[in-house]
C-alpha positions as CSV (number, residue, x, y, z in Angstrom):
1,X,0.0,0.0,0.0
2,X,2.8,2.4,0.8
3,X,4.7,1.5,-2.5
4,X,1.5,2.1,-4.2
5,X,0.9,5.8,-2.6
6,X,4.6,6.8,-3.4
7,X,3.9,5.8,-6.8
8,X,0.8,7.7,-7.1
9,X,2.4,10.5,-5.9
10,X,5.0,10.8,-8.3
11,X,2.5,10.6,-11.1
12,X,0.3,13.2,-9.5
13,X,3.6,15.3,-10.4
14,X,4.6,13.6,-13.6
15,X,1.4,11.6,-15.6
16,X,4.5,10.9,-18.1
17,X,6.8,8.8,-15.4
18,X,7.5,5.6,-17.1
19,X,9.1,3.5,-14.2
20,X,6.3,5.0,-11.6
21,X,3.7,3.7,-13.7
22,X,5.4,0.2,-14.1
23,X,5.7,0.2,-10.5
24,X,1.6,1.0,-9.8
25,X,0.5,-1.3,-12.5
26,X,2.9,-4.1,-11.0
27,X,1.7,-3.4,-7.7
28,X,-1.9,-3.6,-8.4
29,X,-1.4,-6.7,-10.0
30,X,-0.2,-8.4,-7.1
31,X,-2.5,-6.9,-4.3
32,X,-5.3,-7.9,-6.8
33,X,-5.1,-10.6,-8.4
34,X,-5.4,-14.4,-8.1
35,X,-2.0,-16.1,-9.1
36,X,-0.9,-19.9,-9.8
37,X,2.5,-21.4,-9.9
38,X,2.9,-24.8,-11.0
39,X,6.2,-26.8,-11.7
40,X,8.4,-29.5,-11.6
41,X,11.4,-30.6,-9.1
42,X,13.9,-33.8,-9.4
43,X,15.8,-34.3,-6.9
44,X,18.4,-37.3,-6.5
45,X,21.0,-37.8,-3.7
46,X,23.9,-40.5,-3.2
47,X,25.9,-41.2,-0.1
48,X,27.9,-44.2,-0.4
49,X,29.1,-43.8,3.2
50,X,26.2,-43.0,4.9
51,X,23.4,-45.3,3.3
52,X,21.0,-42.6,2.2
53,X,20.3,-42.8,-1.5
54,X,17.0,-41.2,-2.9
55,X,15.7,-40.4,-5.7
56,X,12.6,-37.6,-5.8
57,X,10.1,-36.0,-8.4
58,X,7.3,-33.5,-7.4
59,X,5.1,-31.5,-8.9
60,X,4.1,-28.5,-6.7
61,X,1.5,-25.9,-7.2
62,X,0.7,-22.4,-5.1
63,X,-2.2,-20.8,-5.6
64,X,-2.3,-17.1,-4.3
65,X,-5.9,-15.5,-3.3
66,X,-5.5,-11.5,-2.4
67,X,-7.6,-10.6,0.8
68,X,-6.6,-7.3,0.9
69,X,-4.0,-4.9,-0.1
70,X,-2.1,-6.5,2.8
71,X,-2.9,-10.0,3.4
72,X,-3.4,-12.8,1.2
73,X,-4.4,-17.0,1.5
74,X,-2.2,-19.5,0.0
75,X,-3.1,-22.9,-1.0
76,X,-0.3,-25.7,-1.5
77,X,-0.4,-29.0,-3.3
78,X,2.5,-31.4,-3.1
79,X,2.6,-34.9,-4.9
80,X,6.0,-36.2,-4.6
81,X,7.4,-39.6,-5.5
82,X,10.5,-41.1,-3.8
83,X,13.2,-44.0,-3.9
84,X,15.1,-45.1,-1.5
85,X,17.8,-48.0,-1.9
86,X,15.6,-50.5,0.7
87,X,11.8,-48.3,0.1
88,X,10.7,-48.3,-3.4
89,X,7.3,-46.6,-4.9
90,X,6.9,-44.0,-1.9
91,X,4.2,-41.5,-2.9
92,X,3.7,-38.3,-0.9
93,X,0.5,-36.0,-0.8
94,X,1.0,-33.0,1.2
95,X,-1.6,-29.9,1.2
96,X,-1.1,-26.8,3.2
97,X,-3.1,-23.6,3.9
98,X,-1.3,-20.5,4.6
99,X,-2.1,-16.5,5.9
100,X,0.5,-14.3,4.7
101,X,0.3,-10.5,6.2
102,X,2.5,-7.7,4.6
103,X,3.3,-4.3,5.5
104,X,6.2,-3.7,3.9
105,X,9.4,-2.5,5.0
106,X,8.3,-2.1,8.0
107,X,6.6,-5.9,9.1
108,X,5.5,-9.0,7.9
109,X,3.6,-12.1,9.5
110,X,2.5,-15.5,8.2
111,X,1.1,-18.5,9.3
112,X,0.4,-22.0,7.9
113,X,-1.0,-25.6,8.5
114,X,-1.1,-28.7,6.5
115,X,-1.6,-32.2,6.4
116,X,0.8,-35.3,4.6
117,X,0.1,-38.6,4.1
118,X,1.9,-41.6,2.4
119,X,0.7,-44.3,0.3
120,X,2.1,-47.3,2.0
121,X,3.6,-48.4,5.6
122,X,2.7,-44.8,7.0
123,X,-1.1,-44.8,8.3
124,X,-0.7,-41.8,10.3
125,X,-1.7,-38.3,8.6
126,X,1.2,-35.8,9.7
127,X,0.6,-32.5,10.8
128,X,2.8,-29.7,10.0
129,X,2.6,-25.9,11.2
130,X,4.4,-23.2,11.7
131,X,4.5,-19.6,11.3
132,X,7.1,-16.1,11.1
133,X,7.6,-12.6,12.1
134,X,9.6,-10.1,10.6
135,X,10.1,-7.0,11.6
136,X,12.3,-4.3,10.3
137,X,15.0,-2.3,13.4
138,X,15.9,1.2,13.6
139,X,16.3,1.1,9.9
140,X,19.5,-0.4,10.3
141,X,18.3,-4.0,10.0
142,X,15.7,-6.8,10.6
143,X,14.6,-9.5,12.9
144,X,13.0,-12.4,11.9
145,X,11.6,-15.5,14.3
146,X,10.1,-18.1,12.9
147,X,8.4,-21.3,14.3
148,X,8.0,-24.8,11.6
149,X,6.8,-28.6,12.7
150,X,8.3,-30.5,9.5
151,X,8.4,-34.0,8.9
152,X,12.0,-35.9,8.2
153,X,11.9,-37.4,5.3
154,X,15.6,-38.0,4.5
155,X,15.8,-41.7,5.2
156,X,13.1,-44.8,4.6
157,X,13.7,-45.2,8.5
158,X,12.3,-42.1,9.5
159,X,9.2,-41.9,7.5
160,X,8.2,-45.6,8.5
161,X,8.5,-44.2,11.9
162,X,6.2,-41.5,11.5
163,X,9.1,-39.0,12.6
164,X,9.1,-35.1,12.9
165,X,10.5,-32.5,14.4
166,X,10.0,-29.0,15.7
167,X,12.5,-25.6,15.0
168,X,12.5,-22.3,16.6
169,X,14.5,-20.3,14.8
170,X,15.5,-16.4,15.6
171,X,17.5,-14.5,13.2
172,X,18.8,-10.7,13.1
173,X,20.6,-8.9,10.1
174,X,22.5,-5.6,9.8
175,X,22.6,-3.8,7.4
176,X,26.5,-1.9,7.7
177,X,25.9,0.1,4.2
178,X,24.1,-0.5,0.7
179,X,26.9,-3.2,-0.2
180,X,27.5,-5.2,3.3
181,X,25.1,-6.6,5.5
182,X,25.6,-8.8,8.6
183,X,23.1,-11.9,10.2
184,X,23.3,-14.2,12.8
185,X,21.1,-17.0,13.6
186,X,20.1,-19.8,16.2
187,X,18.3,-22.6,15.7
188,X,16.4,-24.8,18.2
189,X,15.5,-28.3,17.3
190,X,12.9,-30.9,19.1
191,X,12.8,-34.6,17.8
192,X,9.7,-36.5,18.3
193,X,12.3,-39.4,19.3
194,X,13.4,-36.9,22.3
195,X,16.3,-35.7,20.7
196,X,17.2,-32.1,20.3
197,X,19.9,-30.0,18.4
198,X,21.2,-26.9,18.8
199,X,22.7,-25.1,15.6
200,X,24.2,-21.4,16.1
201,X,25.6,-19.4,12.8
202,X,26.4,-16.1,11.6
203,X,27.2,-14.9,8.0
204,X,28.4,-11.9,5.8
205,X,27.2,-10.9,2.5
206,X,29.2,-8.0,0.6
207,X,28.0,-6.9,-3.3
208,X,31.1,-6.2,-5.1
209,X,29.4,-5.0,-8.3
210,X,26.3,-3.5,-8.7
211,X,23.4,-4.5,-11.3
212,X,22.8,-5.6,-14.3
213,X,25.9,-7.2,-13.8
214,X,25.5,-8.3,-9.7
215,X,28.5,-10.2,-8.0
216,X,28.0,-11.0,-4.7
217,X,30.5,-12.6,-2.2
218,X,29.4,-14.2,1.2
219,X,30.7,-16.4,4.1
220,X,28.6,-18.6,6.4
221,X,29.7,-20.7,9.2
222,X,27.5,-23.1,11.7
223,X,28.2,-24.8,14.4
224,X,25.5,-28.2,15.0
225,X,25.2,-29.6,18.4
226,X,22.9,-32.7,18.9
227,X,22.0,-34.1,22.5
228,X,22.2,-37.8,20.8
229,X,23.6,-39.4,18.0
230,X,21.5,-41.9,16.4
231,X,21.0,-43.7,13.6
232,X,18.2,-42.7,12.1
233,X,19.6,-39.8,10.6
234,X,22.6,-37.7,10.6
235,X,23.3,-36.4,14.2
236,X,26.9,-35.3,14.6
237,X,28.0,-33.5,17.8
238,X,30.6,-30.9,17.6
239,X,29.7,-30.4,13.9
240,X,31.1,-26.9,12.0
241,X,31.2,-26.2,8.3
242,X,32.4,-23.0,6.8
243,X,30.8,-21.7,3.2
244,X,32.5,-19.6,0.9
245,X,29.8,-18.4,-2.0
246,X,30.1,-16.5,-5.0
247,X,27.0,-15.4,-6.8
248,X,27.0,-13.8,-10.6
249,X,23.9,-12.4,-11.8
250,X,23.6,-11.0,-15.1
251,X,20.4,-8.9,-16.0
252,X,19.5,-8.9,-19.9
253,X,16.4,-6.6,-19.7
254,X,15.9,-4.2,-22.8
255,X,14.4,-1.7,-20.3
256,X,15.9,-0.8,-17.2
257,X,15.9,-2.7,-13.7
258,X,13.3,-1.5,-11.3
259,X,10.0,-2.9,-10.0
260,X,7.5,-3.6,-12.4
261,X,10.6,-4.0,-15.2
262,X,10.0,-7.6,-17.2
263,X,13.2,-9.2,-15.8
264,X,15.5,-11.7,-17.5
265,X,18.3,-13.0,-16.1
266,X,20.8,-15.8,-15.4
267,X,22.6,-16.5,-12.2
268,X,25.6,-18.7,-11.9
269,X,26.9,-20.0,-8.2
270,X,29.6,-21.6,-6.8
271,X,29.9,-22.8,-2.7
272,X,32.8,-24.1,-1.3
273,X,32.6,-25.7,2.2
274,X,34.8,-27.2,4.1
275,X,33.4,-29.1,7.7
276,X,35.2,-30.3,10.9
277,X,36.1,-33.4,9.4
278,X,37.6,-31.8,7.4
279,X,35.4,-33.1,4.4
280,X,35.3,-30.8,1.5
281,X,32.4,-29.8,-0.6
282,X,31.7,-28.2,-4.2
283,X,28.7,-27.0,-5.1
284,X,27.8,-25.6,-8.7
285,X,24.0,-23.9,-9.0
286,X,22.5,-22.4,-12.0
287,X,19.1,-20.4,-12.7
288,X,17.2,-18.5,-15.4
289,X,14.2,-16.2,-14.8
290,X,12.3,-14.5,-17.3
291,X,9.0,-12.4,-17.1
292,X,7.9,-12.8,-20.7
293,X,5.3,-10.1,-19.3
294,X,3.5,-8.9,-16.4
295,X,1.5,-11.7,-15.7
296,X,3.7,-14.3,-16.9
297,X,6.8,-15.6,-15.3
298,X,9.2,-18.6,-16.3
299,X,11.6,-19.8,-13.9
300,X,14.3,-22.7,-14.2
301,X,17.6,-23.7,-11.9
302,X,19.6,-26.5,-10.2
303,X,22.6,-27.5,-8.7
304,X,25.1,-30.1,-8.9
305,X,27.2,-31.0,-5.1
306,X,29.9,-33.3,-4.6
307,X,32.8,-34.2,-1.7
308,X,35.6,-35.1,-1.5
309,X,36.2,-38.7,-0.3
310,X,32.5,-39.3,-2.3
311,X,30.9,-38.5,1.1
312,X,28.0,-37.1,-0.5
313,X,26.5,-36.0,-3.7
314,X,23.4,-34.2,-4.8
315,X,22.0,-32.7,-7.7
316,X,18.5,-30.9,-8.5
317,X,17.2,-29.3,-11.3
318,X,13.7,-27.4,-10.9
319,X,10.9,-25.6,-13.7
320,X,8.2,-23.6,-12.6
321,X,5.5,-21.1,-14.2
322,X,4.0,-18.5,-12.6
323,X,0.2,-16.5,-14.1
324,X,-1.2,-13.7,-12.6
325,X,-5.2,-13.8,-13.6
């Protein structure tokens, strides 16, 4: 709404201003109007090690219903099949409803529930809920809090057991100029088995160039702390990993970049980690995005991940279309 007066006050002083009249007509659009995404994820995972082979394909679709020029209902649907080495032919349905409240900069607020349910040796529905709060500080940065009951659904052991687990997570960023910016995090985790974790991090993003041709640079470490290790899925104690990232992002619009502009763009990634055990990891990520026009949106990425010692390797590639009606 804020957005939306600025720009109406600019054209109140210039009917002519083309990006202020992008903006409004953008805006409008997405206070306003219903909008469905659909697409397509694979997902395939190999740990040699570790005895945690899957393979996954979903197909995912978000419907958006406007409420107001400030809150809106999503609806999810989830059908996702998986492989595991020793659990073939798993399918997953998994709906959610969600309120999402928006007052940008200033705060946000949303709020979800859903149910899941699995074809074969799960009988149990699983409920999952959660919600967040964000809320810009002093205009030098943000806090965010954030509250999720998930299912775990990395291992066939796991999901026959009808396992979840709850995270609280609070997180603060600071914003030390237009280029640099600061977070830390913490991360609380319950396990219906009684188990818990602890995970603190902090990070640093810097922007060394600005767009259309954005290269960003950032460093992320964690430290994992679990009150139990157990089988059932990976639960280290005394676990660290340090990320080094490096983002390109090259803008090919014919018009200029603002909001309401018809983007298109590529973005190349590369992560570099290396963790306490001194295992390192490569990761490669790619993505395209391009708004053929203002209602119409095409989005494709993925990723590639590997270690050293074969440890652990991943790779994902993602499609999805987005319609504003």
């Amino acid at each position: 709404p804020s957005a939306k007066k600025e720009y109406r006050k600019i054209l109140d002083e210039s009917p002519t201003h083309f990006r202020a009249k992008e903006g409004l007509e953008k805006s409008e659009l997405v206070s306003k109007h219903l909008s469905w995404k659909m697409g397509y994820e694979f997902f395939e995972a190999d740990s040699p090690s570790r005895d945690m082979d899957i393979k996954e394909n979903q197909l995912f679709n978000n419907i958006s219903i406007p409420m107001s020029d400030n809150t809106h209902l999503e609806i999810d649907y989830l059908l996702t099949g998986r492989m595991f080495r020793d659990f073939h032919d798993l399918l997953e349905n998994k709906g959610r409803f969600k309120i999402v409240y928006k007052n940008m900069p200033n705060f946000s607020a949303n709020g979800y529930y859903g149910l899941l349910h699995y074809n074969k040796d799960v009988e149990e529905y699983t409920h999952i809920f959660g919600g967040n709060v964000s809320s810009r500080v002093f205009d030098i940065g943000t806090f965010d809090c954030s509250f999720d009951r998930e299912e775990l659904d990395n291992t066939s052991l796991v999901i026959r057991k009808h396992e979840y687990r709850n995270n609280l997570k609070p997180r603060v960023d600071v914003y030390l100029n237009r280029d640099c910016q600061i977070g830390a995090d913490y991360l609380y985790s319950y396990y219906s088995d009684d188990n818990f974790k602890h995970e603190g991090a902090f990070d640093a993003l810097c922007y060394l160039s600005p767009d259309p041709l954005r290269f960003t640079a950032k460093y992320r470490y964690f430290y994992r702390e679990y009150k139990t290790k157990v089988p059932d899925y990976f639960s280290p104690k005394g676990f660290s990993t340090n990320t080094f990232s490096f983002n390109w992002r090259h803008y090919l619009n014919q018009e200029e970049i603002f909001f309401g502009a018809n983007d298109l763009y590529y973005d190349l990634k590369y992560d570099i980690s290396i963790d306490s055990t001194y295992v390192v990891g490569h990761k490669f990520s790619w993505g395209f995005n391009w708004d053929l026009n203002k209602r119409l949106n095409f989005n494709v990425q993925g990723f590639v991940m590997g270690s050293s010692a074969n440890v652990y390797n991943e790779k994902n590639v993602t499609a999805s279309i987005k319609y504003y009606f």
